[in-house]
C-alpha positions as CSV (number, residue, x, y, z in Angstrom):
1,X,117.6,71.4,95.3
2,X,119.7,72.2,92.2
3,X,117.4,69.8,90.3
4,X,114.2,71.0,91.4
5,X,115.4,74.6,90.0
6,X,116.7,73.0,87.1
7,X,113.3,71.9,86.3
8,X,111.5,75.6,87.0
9,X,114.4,77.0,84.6
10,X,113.1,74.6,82.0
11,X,109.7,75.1,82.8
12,X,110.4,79.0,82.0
13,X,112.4,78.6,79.1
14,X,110.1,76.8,77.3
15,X,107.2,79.0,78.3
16,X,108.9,82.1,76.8
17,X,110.3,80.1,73.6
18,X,106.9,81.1,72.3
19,X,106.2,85.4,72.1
20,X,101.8,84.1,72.3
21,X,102.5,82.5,75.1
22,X,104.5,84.9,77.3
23,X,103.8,83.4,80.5
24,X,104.5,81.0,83.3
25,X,101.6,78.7,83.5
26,X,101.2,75.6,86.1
27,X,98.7,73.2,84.9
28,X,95.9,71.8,86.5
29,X,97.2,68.9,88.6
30,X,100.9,70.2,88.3
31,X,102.9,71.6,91.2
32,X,105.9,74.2,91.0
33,X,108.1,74.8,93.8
34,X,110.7,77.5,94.4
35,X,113.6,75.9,96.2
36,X,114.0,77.0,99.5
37,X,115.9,80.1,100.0
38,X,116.2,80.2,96.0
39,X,114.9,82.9,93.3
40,X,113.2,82.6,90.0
41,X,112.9,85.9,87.9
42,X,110.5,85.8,85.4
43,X,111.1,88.5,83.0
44,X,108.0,90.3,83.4
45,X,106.0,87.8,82.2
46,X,102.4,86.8,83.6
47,X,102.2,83.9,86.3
48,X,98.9,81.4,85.4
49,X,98.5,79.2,88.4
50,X,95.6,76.5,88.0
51,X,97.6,74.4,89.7
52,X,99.9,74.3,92.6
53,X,103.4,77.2,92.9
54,X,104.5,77.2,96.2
55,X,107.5,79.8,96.7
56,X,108.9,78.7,100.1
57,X,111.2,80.3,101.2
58,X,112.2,81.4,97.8
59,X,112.0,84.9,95.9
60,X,109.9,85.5,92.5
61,X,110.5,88.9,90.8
62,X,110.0,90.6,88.0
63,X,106.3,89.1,87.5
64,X,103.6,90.2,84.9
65,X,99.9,89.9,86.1
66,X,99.2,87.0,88.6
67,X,96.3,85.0,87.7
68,X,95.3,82.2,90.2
69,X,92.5,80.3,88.8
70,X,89.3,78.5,89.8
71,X,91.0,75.6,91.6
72,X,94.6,76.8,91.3
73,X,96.5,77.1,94.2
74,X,99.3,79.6,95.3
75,X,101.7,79.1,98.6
76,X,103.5,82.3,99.6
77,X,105.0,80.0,102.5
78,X,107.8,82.5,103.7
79,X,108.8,83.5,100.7
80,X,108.8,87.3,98.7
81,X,106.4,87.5,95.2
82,X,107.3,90.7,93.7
83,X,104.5,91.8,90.7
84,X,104.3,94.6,88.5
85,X,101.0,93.9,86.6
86,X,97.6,92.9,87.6
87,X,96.4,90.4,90.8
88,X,93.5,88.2,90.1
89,X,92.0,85.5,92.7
90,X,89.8,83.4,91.6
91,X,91.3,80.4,93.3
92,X,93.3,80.0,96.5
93,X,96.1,82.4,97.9
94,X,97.7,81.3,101.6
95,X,99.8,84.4,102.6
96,X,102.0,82.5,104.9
97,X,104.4,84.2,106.5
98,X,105.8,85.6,103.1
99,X,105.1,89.2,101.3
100,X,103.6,90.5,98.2
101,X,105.6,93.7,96.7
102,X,103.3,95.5,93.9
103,X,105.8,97.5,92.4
104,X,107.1,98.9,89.1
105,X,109.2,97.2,86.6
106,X,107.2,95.6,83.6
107,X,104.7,98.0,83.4
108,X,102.9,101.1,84.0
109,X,99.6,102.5,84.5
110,X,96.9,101.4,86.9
111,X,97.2,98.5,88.3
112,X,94.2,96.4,89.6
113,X,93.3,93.8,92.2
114,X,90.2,91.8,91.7
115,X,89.0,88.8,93.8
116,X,89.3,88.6,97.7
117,X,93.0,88.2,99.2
118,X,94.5,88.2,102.8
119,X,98.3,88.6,102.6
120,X,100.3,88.4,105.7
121,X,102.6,91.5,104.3
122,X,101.7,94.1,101.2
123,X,103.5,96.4,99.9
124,X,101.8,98.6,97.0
125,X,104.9,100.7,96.1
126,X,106.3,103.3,92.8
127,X,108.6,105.6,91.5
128,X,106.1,106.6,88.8
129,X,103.2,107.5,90.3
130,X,101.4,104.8,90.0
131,X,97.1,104.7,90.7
132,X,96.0,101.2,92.6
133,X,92.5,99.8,91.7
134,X,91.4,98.4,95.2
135,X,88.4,96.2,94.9
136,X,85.1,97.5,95.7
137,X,84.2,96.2,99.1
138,X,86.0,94.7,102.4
139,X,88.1,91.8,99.5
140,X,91.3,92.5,100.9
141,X,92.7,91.7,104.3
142,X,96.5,92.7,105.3
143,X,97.5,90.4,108.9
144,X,101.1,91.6,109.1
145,X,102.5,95.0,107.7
146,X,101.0,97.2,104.9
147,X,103.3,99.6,103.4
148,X,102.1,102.1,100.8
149,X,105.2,104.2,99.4
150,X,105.3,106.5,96.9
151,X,107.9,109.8,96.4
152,X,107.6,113.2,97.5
153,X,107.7,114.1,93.7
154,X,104.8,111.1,92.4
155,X,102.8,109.9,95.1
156,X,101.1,106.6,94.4
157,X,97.3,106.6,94.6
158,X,94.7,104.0,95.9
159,X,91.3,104.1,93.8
160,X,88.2,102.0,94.8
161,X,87.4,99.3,91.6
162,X,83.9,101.4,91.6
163,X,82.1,104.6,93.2
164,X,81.0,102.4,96.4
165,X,83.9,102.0,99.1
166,X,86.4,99.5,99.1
167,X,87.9,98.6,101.8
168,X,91.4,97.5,103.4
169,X,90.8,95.3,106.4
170,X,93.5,94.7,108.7
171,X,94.2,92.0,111.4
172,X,94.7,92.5,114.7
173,X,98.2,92.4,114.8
174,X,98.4,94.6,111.3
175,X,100.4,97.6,111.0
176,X,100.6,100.4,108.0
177,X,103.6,102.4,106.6
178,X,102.6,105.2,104.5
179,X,104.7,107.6,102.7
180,X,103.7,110.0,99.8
181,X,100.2,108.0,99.4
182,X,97.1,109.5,98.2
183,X,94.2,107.1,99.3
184,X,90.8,108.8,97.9
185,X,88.0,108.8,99.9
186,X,86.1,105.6,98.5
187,X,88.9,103.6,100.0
188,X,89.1,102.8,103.6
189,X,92.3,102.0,105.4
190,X,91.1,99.5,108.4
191,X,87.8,97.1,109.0
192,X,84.7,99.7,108.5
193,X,82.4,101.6,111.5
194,X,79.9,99.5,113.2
195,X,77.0,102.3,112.6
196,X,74.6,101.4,116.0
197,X,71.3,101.3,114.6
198,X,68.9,103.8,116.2
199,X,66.1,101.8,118.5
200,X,62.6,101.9,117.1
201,X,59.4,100.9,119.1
202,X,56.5,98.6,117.9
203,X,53.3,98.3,117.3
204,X,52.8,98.1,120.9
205,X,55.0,99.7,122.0
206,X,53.9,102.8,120.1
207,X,50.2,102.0,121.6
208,X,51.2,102.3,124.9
209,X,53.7,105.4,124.4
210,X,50.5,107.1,123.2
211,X,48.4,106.1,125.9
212,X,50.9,108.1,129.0
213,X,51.0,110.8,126.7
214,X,47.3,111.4,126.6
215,X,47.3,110.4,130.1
216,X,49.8,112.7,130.9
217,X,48.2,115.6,128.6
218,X,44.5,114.9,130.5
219,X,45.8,115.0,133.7
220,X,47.7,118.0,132.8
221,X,44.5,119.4,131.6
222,X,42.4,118.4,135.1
223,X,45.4,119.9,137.3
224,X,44.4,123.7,135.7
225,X,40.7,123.2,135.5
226,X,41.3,122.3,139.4
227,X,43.1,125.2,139.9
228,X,40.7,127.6,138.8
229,X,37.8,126.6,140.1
230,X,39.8,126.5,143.8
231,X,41.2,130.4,142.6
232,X,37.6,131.2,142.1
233,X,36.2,129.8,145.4
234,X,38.9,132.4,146.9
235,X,37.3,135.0,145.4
C-alpha cells in the first residue's frame, strides 16, 4: 500500500514540476490507483484520465477540471472525488458506490458538466454562490443521493447548457437534499412527463365517422318531415 502511494506522490510531483503542465494526467494504457482507504490532494490542479484512475476506497480533493477522455477510464469504486472545476465525459465513468462533491476551492464562476454521467451520489455544493451548467438534455443520471446546498445568503444556481431543458434523471432508489438552490426552469429535477399522445383516426376511420354522421343527420332529418306530415293529417 505505502508503495503504491509512493508512486501516485511521484506521479504528482513531477506533473506539477512543470507550471504548462499543471495537471494529473494518466496515459493511455496506464493505470492509477488510490490505495484503499487512502487520499491524494491534488492542489487544484486538473485530472486527464485517458487511461485507467480508480479511487477505491480512497479520497481525491482539491481537483481542477476532470477530463475523462475518449477511451479513458475512471473508477469511483467506494471512494469520494471532490472537484472544483469543470466535468467532462467523453470516456467512461463507473459511479460505484462512491460520491462526486462539486464544490468550491480552486475556483470560481460557473461551472459546467458536459458529456453524459450516472453517479451513484452528487453533490453540487458553495459558499459563493456558485451557477451549475447542467447539460442540455436527460445526460445526467443520480442512482443514490443528490444534494444541492447552497446558503441562505448565496444560493447556488442550476442553469441548462442551452435554452432547451436539461434534465436530472434519478434512479429508482434516488433521493434529493436541497437547501438554498435556485434551479431555473430549463432544468428538470427527476426523469421528464410521458405526454400521452392524443388518438387520431385514419383514413378509414374518418370515412366511416362521416358516414353515421350523415346517417345520423338524415335520419334526424326524416324523423321531422314524419312528424309533420302525421301533425298535418290531425288537422
Amino acid at each position: 500500500m505505502a508503495q503504491m502511494g509512493r508512486c501516485c506522490l511521484v506521479v504528482l510531483a513531477l506533473t506539477l514540476g512543470s507550471p504548462a503542465f499543471a495537471q494529473v494526467s494518466v496515459p493511455l494504457g496506464s493505470t492509477i490507483n488510490v490505495p484503499a482507504g487512502g487520499s491524494m490532494n491534488l492542489g487544484c490542479v486538473a485530472l486527464n484520465v485517458l487511461g485507467s484512475f480508480n479511487l477505491n476506497s480512497g479520497q481525491v480533493s482539491n481537483t481542477g477540471d476532470v477530463s475523462i477522455g475518449a477511451g479513458g477510464n475512471l473508477n469511483g469504486g467506494q471512494g469520494t472525488l471532490s472537484v472544483s472545476g469543470n466535468w467532462s465525459n467523453s470516456g467512461t465513468f463507473i459511479a460505484g458506490t462512491g460520491t462526486v462533491i462539486f464544490t468550491d476551492g480552486c475556483a470560481a464562476g460557473p461551472l459546467q458538466i458536459t458529456g453524459s454521467t450516472v453517479f451513484n451520489n452528487l453533490t453540487l455544493g458553495s459558499g459563493n454562490g456558485r451557477t451549475f451548467v447542467i447539460p442540455a438534455g436527460a445526460n445526467i443520471t443520480v442512482n443514490g443521493v443528490l444534494t444541492l446546498q447552497g446558503t441562505s445568503g448565496q444560493p447556488i444556481t442550476l442553469v441548462s447548457s442551452s435554452g432547451q431543458l436539461a434534465i436530472i434523471n434519478l434512479g429508482p432508489s434516488a433521493q434529493v437534499t436541497s437547501n438554498f438552490a435556485n434551479v431555473s426552469s430549463n432544468v428538470q429535477i427527476g426523469a421528464a412527463a410521458s405526454v400521452q399522445g392524443i388518438p387520431t383516426l385514419s383514413e378509414t376511420g374518418l370515412i366511416i365517422l362521416a358516414l353515421l354522421m350523415a346517417g345520423t343527420a338524415l335520419w334526424r332529418g326524416r324523423g321531422t318531415t314524419f312528424g309533420a306530415k302525421r301533425k298535418n293529417q290531425h288537422h
